[in-house]
C-alpha positions as CSV (number, residue, x, y, z in Angstrom):
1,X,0.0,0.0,0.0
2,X,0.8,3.6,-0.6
3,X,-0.3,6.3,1.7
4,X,-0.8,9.8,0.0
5,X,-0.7,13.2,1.9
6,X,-1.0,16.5,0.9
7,X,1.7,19.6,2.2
8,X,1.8,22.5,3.9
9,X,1.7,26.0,2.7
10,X,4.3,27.1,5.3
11,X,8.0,25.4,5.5
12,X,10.9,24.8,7.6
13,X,14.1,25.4,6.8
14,X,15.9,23.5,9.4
15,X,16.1,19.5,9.4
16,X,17.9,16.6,11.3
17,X,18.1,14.2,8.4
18,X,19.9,14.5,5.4
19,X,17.8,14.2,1.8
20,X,18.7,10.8,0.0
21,X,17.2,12.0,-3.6
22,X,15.8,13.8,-5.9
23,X,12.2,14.3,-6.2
24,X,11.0,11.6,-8.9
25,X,9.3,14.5,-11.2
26,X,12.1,17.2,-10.8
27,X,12.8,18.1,-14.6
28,X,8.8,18.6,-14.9
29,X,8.9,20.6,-12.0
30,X,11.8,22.3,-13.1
31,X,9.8,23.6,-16.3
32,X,7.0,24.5,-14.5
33,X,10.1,26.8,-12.3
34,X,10.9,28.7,-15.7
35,X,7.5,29.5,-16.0
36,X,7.0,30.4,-12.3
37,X,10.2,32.5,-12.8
38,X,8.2,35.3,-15.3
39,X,5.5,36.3,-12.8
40,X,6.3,39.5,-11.0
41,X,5.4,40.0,-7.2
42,X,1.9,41.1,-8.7
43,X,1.1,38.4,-10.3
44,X,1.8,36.3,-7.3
45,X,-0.5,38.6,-5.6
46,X,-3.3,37.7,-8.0
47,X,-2.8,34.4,-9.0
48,X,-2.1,33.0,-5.2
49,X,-4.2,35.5,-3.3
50,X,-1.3,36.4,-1.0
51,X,-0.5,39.9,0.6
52,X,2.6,41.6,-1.3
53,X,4.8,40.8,1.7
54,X,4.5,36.9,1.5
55,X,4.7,37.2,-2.6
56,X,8.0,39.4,-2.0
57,X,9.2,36.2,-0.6
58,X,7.4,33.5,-2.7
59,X,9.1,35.0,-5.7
60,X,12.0,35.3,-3.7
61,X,12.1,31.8,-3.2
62,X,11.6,30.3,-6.8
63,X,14.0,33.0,-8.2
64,X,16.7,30.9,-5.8
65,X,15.3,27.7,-6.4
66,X,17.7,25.1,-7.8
67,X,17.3,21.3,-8.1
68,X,20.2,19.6,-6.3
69,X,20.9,17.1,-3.3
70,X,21.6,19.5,-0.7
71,X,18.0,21.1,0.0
72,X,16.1,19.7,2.9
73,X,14.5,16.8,3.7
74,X,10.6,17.0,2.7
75,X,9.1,15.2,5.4
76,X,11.1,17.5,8.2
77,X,11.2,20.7,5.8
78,X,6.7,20.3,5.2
79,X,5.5,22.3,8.5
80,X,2.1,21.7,9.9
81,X,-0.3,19.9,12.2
82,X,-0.5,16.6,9.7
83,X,3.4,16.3,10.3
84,X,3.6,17.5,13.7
85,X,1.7,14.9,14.8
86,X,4.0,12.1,12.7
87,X,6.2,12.7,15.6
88,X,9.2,12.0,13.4
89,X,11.6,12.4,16.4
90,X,10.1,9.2,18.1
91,X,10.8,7.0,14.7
92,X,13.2,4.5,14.2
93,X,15.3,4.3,11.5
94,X,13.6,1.2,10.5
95,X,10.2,2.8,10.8
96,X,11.9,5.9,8.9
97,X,13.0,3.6,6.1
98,X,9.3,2.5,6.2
99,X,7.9,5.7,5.8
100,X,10.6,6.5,2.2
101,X,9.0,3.3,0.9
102,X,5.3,3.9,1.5
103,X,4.4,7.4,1.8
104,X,3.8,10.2,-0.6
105,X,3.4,13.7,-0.4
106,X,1.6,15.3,-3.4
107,X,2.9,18.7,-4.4
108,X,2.0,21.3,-6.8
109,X,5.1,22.3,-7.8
110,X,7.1,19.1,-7.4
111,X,4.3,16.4,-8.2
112,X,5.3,13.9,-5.9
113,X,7.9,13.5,-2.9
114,X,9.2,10.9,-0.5
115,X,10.3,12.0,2.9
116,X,13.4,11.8,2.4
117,X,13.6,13.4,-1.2
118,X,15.5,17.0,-1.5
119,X,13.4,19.8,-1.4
120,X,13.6,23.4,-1.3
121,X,11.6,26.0,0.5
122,X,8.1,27.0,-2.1
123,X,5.0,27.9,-1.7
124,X,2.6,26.7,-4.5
125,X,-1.0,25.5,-3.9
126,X,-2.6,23.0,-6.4
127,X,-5.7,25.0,-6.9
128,X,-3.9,27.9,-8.3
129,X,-5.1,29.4,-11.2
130,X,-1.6,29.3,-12.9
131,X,-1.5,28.8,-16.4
132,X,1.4,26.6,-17.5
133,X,2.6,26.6,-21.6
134,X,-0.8,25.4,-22.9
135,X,-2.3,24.2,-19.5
136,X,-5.1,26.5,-17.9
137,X,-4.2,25.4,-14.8
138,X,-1.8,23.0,-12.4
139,X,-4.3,19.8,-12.2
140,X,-4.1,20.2,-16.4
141,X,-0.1,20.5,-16.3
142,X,0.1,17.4,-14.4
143,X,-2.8,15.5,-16.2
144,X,-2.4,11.8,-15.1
145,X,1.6,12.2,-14.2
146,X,1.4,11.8,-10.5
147,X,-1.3,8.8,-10.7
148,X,1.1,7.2,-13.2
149,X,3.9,6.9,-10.7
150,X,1.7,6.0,-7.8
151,X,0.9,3.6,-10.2
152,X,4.0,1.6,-11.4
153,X,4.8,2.0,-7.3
154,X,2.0,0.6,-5.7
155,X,2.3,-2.7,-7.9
156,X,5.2,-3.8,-6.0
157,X,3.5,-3.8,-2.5
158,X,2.0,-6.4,-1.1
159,X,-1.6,-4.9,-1.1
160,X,-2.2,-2.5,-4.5
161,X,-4.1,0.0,-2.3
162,X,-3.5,3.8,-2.4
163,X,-4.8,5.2,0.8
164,X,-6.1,8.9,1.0
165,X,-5.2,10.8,3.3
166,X,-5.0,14.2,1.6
167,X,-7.1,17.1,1.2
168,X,-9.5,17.5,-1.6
169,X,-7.3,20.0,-3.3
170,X,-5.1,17.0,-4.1
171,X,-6.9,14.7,-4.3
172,X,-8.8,15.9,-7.3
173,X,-5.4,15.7,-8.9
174,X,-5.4,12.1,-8.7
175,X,-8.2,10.4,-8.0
176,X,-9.9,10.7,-12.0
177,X,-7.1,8.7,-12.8
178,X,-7.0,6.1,-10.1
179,X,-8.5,2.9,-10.6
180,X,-11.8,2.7,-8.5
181,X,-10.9,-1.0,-6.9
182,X,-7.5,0.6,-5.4
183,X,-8.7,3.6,-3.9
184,X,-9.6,3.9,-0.3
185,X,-10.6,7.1,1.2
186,X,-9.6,7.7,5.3
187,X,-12.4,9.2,7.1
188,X,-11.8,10.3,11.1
189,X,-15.6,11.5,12.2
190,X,-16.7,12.7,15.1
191,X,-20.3,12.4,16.8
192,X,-22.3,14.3,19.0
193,X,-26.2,14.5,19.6
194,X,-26.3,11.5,17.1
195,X,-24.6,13.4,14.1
196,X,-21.6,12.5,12.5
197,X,-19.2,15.0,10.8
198,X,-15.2,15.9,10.1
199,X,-13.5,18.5,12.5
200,X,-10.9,19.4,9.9
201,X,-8.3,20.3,13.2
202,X,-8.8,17.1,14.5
203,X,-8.8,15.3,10.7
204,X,-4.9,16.9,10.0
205,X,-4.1,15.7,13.8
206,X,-5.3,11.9,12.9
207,X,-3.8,12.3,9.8
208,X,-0.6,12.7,11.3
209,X,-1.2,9.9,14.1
210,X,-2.3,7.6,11.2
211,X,1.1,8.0,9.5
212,X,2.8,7.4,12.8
213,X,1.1,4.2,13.7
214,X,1.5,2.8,10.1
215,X,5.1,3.5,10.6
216,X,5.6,2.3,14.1
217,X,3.4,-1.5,12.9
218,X,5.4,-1.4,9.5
219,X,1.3,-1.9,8.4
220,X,1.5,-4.1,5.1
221,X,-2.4,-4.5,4.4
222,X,-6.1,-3.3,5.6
223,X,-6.4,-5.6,8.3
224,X,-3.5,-4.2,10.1
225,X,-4.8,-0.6,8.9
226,X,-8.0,-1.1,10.8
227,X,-6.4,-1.9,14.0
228,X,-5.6,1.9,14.7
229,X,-7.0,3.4,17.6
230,X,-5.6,6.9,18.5
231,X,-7.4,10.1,20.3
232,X,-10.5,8.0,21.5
233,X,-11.3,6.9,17.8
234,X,-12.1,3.4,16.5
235,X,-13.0,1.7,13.8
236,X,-16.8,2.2,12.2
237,X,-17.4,-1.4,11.0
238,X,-20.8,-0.9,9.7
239,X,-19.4,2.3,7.3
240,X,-16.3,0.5,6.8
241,X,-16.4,-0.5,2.9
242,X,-14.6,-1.2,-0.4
243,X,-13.6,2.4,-1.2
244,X,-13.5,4.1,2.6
245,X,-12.5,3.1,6.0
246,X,-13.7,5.1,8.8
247,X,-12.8,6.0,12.2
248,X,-15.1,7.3,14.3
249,X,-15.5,8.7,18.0
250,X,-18.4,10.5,20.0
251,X,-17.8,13.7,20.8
């Protein structure tokens, strides 16, 4: 199985580990950079509704960009709740090496990265309106790249699953071109007075938690999946099906 995350909009730029690679989809990024590279701090503005501040330093950022070995290590350099709560410092190495060989982080501007792929500091959301060469926007400049590579990967697990646990921004980048028998969507609900719904906080902490546990079990196929039990939540059995697993607790 392959697990897929989405990033962060905000980044670190200090890390313990050293990057092993290069992201898998750096010379398509890398086009997508010389395009980036024309937009002036007002474009920016517009295109990523930012303030001119943080597009002073967006486009400060790509302008430095380069593609090499000695950037920082995604899974440390991403900087949120979702990877926060993969409490990386309480991994194994074992459980580290895990992590390279199972789970993805889908990115706008680099398509898809390992943890332990090089990355540099960026800030590019997949629902920008950015139009690319002849693409109206980044879900068109990717196309069906990034399912592609999930793709060829996932065959060599034991269990051809890809299990979602990314946003719906990154999703939709995806999923059109993901066969419907290997998808699985992750679903962390919470109930109270009888309703069910997804706290979006508490979904990016699970997230994280879900990442760490799959890490810490070295989790090879479903059954093991549905064995997490983090934050009071379980496993919903009766909405459990071929296409989601859900966790639920009451609230």
């Amino acid at each position: 199985m392959l697990y897929i995350i989405s990033p962060t909009k905000t980044m670190k730029t200090t890390t313990h580990y050293k990057p092993s690679a290069m992201p898998q989809l750096w010379e398509k990024a890398e086009l997508l950079l010389a395009n980036i590279k024309m937009l002036t701090v007002e474009d920016i503005m517009h295109f990523m509704h930012v303030k001119e501040a943080l597009a002073i330093q967006t486009k400060q950022r790509f302008d430095q960009l380069s593609f090499h070995e000695n950037g920082y290590c995604a899974i440390e350099a991403y900087d949120g709740l979702q990877f926060k709560y993969m409490q990386m410092e309480d991994l194994a190495m074992s459980e580290l090496s895990y992590l390279q060989e199972h789970l993805r982080i889908l990115s706008a501007f680099y398509g898809i990265v390992r943890p332990f792929d090089s990355i540099q500091p960026y800030r590019l959301e997949m629902q920008c309106k950015l139009k690319v060469q002849d693409y109206n926007d980044l879900y068109a400049y990717w196309q069906d790249t990034l399912a592609k590579v999930l793709l060829k990967e996932v065959h060599t697990h034991k269990e051809k699953y890809l299990l979602n646990l990314s946003s719906k921004e990154y999703e939709k980048a995806i999923r059109p071109y993901i066969p419907k028998e290997q998808w699985i969507d992750v679903i962390f609900q919470v109930e109270k007075k009888g309703k069910r719904k997804v706290e979006a906080t508490q979904a990016l902490e699970l997230r994280g938690r879900m990442v760490h546990f799959l890490a810490q079990r070295q989790v090879e196929t479903l059954a093991e999946v549905y064995q997490f039990q983090e934050d009071g939540y379980q496993l919903d059995k009766e909405r459990t099906g071929n296409q989601q697993i859900v966790f639920y607790k009451k609230g």
